[in-house]
C-alpha positions as CSV (number, residue, x, y, z in Angstrom):
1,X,-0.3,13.2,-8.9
2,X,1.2,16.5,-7.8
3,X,-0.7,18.1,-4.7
4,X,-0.5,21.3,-3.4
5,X,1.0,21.1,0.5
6,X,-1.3,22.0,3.1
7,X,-1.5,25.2,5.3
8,X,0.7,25.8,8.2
9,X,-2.6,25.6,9.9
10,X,-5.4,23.3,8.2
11,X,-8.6,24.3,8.8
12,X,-11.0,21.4,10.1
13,X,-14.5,21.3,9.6
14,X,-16.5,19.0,12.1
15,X,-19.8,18.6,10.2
16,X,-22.3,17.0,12.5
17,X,-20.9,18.3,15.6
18,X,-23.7,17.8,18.1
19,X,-24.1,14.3,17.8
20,X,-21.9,11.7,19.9
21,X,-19.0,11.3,17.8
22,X,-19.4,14.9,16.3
23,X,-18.9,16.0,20.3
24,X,-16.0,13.8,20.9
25,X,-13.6,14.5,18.2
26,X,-14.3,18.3,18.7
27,X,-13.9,18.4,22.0
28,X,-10.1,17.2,21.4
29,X,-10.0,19.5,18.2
30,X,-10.9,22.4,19.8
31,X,-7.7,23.1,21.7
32,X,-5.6,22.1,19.0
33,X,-3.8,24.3,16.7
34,X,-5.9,23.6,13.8
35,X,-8.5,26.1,13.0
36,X,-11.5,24.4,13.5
37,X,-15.2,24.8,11.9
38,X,-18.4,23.4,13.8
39,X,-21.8,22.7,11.7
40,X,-24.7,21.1,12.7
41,X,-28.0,20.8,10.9
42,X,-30.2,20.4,13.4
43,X,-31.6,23.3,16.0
44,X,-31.1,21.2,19.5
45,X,-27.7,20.3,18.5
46,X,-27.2,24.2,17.0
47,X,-27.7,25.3,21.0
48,X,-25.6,22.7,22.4
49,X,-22.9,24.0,20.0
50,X,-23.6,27.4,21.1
51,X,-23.9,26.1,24.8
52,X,-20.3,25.1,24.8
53,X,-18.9,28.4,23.2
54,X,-18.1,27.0,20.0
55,X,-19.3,29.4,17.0
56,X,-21.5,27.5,14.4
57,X,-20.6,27.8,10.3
58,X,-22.9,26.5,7.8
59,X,-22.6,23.2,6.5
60,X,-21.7,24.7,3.2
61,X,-19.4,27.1,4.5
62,X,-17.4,24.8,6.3
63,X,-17.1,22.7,3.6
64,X,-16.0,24.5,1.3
65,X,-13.0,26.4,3.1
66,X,-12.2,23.4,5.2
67,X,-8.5,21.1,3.9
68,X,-10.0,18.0,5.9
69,X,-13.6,17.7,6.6
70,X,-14.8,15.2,9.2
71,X,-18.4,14.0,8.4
72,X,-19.4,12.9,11.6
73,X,-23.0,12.1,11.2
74,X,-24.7,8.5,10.8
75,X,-24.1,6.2,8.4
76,X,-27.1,5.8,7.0
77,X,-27.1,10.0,5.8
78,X,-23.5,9.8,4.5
79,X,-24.6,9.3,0.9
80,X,-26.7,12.0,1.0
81,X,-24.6,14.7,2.8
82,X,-21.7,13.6,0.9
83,X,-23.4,14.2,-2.0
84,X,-24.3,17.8,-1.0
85,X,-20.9,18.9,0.8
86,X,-18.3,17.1,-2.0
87,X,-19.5,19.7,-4.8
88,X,-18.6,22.7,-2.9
89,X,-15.1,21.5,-1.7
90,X,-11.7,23.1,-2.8
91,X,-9.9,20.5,-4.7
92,X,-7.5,18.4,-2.8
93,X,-9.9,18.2,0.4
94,X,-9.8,15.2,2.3
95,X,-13.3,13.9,3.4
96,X,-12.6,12.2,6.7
97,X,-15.4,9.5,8.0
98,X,-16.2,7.5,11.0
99,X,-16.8,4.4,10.0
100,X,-16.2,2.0,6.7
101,X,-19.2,0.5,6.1
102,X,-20.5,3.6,3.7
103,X,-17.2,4.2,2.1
104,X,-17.1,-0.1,1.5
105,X,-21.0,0.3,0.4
106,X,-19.8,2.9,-2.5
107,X,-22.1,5.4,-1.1
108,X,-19.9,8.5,-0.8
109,X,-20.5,11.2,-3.2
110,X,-17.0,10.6,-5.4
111,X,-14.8,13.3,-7.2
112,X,-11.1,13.0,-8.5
113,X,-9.4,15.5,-7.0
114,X,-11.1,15.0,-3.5
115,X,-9.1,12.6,-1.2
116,X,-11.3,10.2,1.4
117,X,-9.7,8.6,4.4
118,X,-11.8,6.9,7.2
119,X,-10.6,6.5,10.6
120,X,-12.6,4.4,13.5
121,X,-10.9,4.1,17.3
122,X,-9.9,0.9,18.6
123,X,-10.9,1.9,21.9
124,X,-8.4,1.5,24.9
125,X,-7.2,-2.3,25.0
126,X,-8.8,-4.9,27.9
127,X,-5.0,-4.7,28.7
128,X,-4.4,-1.0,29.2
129,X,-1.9,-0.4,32.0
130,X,-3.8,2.1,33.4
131,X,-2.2,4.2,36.0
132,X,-4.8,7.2,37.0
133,X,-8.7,7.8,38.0
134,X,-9.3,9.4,34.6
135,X,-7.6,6.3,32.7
136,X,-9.9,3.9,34.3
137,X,-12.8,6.0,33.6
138,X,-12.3,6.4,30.4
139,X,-13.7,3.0,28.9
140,X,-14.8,4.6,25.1
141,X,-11.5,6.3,24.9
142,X,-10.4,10.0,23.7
143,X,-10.2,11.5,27.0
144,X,-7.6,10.1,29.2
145,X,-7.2,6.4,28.0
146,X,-4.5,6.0,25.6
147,X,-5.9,3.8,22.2
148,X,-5.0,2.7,19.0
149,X,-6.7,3.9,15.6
150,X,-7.1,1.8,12.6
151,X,-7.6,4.0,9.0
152,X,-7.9,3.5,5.2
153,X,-6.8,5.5,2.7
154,X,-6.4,4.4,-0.6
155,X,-5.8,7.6,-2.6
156,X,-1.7,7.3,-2.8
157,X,-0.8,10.7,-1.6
158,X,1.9,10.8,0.9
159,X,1.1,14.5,2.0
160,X,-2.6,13.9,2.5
161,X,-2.1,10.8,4.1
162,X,-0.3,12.8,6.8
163,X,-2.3,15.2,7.1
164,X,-5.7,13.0,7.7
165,X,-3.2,11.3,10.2
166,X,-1.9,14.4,12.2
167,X,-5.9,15.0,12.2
168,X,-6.9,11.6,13.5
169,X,-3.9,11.5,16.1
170,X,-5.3,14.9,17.2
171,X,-9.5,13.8,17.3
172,X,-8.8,10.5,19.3
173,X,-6.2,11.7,21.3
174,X,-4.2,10.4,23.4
175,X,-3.6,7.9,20.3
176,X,-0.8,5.3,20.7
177,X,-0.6,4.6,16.6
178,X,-2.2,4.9,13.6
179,X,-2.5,1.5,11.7
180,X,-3.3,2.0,7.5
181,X,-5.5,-0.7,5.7
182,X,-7.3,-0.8,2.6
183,X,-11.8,0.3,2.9
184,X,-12.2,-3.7,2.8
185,X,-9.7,-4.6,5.8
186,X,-11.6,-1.8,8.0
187,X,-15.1,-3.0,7.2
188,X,-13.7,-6.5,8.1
189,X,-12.7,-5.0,11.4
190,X,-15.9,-3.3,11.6
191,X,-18.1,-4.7,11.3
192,X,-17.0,-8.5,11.0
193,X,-14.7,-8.5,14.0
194,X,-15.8,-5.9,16.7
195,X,-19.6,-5.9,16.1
196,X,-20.6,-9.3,14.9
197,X,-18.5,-11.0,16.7
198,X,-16.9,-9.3,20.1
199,X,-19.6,-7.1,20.6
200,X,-22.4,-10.2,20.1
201,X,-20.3,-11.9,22.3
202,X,-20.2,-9.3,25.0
203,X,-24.2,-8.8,24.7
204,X,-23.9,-13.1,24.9
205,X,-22.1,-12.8,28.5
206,X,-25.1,-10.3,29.6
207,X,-27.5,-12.2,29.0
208,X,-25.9,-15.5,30.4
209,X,-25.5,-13.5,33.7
210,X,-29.3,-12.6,33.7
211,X,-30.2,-16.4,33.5
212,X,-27.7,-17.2,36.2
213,X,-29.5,-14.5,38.4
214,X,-32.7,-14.7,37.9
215,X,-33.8,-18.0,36.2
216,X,-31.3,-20.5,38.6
217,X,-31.2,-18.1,41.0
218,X,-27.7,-17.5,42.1
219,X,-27.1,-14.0,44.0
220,X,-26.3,-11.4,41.5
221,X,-23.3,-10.1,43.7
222,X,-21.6,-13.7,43.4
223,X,-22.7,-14.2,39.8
224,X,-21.3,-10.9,38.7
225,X,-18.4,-11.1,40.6
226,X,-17.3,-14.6,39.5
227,X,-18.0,-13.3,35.8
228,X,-15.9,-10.6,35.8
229,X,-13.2,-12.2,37.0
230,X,-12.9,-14.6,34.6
231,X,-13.9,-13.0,32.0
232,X,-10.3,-11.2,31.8
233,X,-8.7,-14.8,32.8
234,X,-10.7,-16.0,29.6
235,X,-9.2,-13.5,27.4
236,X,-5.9,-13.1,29.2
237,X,-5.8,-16.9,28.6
238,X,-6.8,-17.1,24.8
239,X,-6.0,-13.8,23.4
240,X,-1.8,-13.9,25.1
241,X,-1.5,-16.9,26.3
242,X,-1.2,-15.9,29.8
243,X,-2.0,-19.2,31.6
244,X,-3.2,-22.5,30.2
245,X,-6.6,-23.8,30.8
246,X,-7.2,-26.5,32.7
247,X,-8.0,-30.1,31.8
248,X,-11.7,-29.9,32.9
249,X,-12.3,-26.4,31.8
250,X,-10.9,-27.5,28.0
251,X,-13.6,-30.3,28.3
252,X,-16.4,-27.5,29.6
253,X,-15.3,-25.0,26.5
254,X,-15.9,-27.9,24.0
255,X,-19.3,-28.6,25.3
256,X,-20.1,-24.6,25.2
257,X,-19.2,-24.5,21.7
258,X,-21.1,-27.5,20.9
259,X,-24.1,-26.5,22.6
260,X,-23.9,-22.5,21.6
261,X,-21.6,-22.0,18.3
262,X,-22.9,-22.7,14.9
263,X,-19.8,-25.0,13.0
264,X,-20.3,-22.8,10.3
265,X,-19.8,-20.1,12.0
266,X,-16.7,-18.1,10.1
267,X,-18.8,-17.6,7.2
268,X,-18.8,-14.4,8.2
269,X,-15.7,-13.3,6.6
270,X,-16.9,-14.2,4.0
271,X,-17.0,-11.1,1.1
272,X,-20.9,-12.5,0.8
273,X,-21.6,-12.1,4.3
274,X,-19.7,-8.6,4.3
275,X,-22.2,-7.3,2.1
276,X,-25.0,-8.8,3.5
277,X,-24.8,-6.9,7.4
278,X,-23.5,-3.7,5.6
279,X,-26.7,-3.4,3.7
280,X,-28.4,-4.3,6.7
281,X,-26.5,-1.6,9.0
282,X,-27.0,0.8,6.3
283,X,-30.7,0.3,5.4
284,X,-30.1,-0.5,1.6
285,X,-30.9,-3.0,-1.1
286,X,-27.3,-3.8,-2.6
287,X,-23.9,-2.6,-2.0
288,X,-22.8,-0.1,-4.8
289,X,-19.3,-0.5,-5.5
């Protein structure tokens, strides 16, 4: 299908620009060369808007005159602001979002000639070679850190592919590259691989140090220390093969996953088990697609 090619300056609309994401992706979009369109529905957020110097447009507004339109609110309202922004847009509109899960879910208010792309930030990688203050401060990423974004788009239009793109590259910046997947691979990503797995694991690690500390007692300093440290030989180790493990350690990793890991554990990759924590993340009875 034949689209019409996009302004010499797309206009942006940032719809749910208060909240934590919302502020992030418009603090890099504001000094960009797109024109740029801030809503936000609720009054606290409305005065932090205003706080910043940024001039507020109603939801409606912005939707409708926006080419890409970034629905930065939670999952959970997606449906139902999709629902009430898709209707007014101009056809050929991209609807940008956050995160997969509602787009995986069939939640998002659908129309033919509107184009949907999400985008989520890998964050910047355990093995950043960072060279400045800012870099190491910036753990989340889109400040100083450089990162990598993973996106779906499925709509098969070259031009509006590359325009979500040079709009992603611009809201996460500094961005290293854009990968493209299908909906499915990026709700496999995330959730599957970052949340239910790394991110479990991660809470796993703080709450092993707890124990350490304060039910065998070992100083916090030398616990925390000695868990740090390996932590990034454990991965370094596993993830690029930077080292091999010793003999004994081998012997001590078997035992952790026979004492902690369920054998039945990669279930969830499982389409099944997909499903099942999206509708739990997104407070609903079935997915929809």
């Amino acid at each position: 299908m034949t689209t019409e090619s996009p302004s010499t300056t797309p206009t942006v609309a940032v719809i749910g620009a208060a909240g934590k994401m919302g502020q992030r992706v418009s603090n890099n979009l504001v000094d960009s060369d797109f024109q740029v369109l801030f809503s936000e529905a609720s009054p606290k957020g409305q005065e932090l808007i205003r706080s910043l110097g940024r001039e507020l447009t109603e939801s409606a507004d912005a939707a409708a005159r926006a080419d890409v339109v970034i629905l930065a609110v939670p999952d959970v309202v997606l449906g139902a602001v999709s629902a009430e922004l898709v209707p007014l847009m101009k056809p050929g509109t991209v609807v940008l979002t956050l995160d997969p899960a509602a787009a995986y879910a069939g939640l998002l208010h659908e129309r033919a000639d509107i184009h949907y792309a999400c985008a989520h930030p890998c964050h910047p990688s355990v093995f950043l070679e960072r060279t400045t203050k800012e870099e190491w401060a910036d753990t989340f990423g889109g400040i100083a850190a450089p990162q990598e974004v993973v996106a779906a788009y499925e709509g098969g239009d070259a031009a509006k592919q590359e325009l979500a793109e040079s709009v992603i590259r611009v809201m996460y910046a500094p961005v290293v590259d854009v990968h493209w997947v299908t909906v499915k691979q990026l709700a496999v990503l995330e959730p599957t691989l970052v949340e239910t797995i790394a991110c479990m694991v991660g809470a796993l690690l703080t709450e092993a140090l707890h124990e350490t500390v304060h039910t065998v007692g070992v100083p916090e300093k030398a616990a925390r220390a000695m868990l740090l440290g390996h932590t990034q030989v454990a991965l370094a180790n596993t993830l690029k093969g930077s080292n091999p493990f010793s003999d004994a350690c081998l012997i001590a990793m078997d035992y952790g996953r026979e004492s902690i890991v369920r054998e039945d554990w990669k279930k969830v990759f499982e389409d099944e088990e997909l499903d099942k924590v999206i509708t739990r993340m997104l407070k609903i009875k079935e997915i929809k697609r």
